[in-house]
C-alpha positions as YAML, in Angstrom:
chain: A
units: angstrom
residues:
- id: 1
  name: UNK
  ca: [0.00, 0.00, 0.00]
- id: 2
  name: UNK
  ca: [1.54, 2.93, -1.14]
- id: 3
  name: UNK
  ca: [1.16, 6.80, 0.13]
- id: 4
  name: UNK
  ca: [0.23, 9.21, -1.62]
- id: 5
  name: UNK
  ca: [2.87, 12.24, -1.67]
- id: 6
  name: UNK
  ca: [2.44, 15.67, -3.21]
- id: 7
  name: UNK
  ca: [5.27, 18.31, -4.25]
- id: 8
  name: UNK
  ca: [4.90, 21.79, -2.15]
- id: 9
  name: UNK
  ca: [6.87, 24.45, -2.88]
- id: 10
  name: UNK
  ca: [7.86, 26.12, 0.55]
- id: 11
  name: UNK
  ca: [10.65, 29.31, 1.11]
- id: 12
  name: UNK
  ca: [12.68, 28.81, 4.31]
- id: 13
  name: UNK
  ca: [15.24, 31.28, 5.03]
- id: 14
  name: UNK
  ca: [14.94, 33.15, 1.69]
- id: 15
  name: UNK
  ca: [15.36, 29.69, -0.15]
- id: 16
  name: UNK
  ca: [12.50, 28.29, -2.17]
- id: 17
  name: UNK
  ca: [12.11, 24.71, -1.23]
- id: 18
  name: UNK
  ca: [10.48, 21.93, -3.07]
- id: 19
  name: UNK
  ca: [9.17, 19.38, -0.38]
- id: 20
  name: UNK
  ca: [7.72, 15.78, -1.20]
- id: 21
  name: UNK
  ca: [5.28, 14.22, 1.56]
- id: 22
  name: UNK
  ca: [2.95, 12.54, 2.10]
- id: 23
  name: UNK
  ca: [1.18, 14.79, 4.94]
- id: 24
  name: UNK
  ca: [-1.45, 17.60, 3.80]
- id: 25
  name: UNK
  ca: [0.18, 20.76, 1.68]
- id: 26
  name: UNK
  ca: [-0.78, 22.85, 4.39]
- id: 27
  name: UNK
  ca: [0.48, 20.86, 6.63]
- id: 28
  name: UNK
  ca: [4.25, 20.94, 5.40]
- id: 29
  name: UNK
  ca: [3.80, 24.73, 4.59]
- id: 30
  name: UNK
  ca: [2.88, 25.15, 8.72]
- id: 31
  name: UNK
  ca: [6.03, 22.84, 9.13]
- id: 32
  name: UNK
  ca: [8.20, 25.23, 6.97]
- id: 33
  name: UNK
  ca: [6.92, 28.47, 8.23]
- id: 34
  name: UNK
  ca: [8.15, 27.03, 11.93]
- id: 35
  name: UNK
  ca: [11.45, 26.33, 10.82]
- id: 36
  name: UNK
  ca: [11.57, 30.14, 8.56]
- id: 37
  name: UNK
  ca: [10.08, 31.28, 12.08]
- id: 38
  name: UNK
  ca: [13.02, 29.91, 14.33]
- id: 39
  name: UNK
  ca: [15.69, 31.41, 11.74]
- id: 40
  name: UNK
  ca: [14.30, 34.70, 11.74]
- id: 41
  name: UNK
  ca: [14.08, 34.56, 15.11]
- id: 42
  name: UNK
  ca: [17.46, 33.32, 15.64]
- id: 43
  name: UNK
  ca: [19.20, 35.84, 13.05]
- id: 44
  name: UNK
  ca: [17.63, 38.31, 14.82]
- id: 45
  name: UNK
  ca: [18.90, 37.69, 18.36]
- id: 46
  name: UNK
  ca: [22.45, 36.63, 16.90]
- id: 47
  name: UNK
  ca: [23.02, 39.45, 14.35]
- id: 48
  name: UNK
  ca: [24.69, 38.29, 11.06]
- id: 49
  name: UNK
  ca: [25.05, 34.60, 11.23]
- id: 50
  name: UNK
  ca: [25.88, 32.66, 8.71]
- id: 51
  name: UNK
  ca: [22.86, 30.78, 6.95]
- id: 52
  name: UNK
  ca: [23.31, 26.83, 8.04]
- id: 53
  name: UNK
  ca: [24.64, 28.16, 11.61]
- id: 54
  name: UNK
  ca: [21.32, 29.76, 11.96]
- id: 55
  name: UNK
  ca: [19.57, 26.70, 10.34]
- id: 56
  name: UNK
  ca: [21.37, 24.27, 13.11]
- id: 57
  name: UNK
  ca: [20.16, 26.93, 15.73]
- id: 58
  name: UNK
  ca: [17.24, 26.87, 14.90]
- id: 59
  name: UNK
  ca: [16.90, 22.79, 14.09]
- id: 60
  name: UNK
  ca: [18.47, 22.87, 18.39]
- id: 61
  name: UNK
  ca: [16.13, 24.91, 19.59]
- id: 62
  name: UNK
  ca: [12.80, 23.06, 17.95]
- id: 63
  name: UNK
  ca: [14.38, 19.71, 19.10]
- id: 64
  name: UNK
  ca: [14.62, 21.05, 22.50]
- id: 65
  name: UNK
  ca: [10.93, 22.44, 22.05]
- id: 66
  name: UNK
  ca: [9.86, 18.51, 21.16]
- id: 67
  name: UNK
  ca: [11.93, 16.70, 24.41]
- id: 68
  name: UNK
  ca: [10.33, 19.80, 26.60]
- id: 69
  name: UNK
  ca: [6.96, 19.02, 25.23]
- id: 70
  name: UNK
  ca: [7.65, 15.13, 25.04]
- id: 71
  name: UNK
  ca: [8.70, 15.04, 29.14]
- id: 72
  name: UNK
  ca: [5.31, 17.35, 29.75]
- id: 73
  name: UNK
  ca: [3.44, 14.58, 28.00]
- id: 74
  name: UNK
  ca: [4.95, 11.86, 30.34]
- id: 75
  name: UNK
  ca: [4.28, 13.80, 33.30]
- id: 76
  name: UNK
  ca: [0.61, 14.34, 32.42]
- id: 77
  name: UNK
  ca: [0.41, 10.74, 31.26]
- id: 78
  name: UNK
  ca: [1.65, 9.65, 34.68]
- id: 79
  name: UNK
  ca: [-0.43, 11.93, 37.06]
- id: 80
  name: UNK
  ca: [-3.52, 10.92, 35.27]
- id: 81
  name: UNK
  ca: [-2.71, 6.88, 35.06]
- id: 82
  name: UNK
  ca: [-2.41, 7.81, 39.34]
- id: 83
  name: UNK
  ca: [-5.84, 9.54, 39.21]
- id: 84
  name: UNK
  ca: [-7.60, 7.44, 37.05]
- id: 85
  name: UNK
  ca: [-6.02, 4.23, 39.84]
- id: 86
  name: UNK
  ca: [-7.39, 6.62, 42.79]
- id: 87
  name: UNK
  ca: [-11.06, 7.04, 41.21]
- id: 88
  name: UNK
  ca: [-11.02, 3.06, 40.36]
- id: 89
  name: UNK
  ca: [-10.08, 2.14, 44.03]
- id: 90
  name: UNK
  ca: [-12.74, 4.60, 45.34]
- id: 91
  name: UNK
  ca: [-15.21, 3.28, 42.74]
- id: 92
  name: UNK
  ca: [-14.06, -0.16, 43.81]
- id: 93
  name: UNK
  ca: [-14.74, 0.89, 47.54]
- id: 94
  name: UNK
  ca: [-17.90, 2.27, 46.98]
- id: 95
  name: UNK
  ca: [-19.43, -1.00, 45.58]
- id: 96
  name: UNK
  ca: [-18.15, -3.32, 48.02]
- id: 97
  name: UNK
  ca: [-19.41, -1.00, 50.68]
- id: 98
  name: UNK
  ca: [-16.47, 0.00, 52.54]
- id: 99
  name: UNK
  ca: [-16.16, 3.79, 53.89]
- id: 100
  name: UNK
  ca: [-14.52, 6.73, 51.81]
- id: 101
  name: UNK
  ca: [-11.04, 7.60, 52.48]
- id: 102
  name: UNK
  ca: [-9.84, 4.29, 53.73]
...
């Protein structure tokens, strides 16, 4: 079964880009406009920086975006696996007839 992929034409840094995916055209241009985002953003802070210094910069900085954003997601994973055990013990409790809170 093969995907689908579709040619969009994308400008990152000044560059026009010719991406093939297989996710939704707007989808890669919202990709692309991140990553033209971040360089801006960077080139801005840093003054004049060379173009791939700025494009490594920029690839650090998302990366570190997706581990922040990936150790969030574990933590919220984890406190609700420990609420969802809480509510089944009370629920648990509650049908065998035995008193809240112990």
């Amino acid at each position: 079964m093969s995907v689908e992929k579709t040619s969009v034409t994308v400008r990152i840094a000044g560059e026009e880009h010719t991406i093939r995916a297989s996710a939704e055209p707007a989808y890669t241009r919202r990709c692309a406009k991140l990553v033209d985002d971040r360089i801006h953003q960077i080139r801005l802070q840093a003054g004049l920086i060379e173009g791939h210094k700025a494009a490594i910069l920029a690839a650090l900085s998302i990366a570190d975006e997706c581990f922040q954003a990936q150790e969030d997601l574990a933590g919220i994973r984890q406190d609700l696996a420990a609420r969802a055990a809480e509510l089944s013990r009370r629920l648990r409790d509650a049908t065998e007839g035995r008193p809240a809170g112990g």
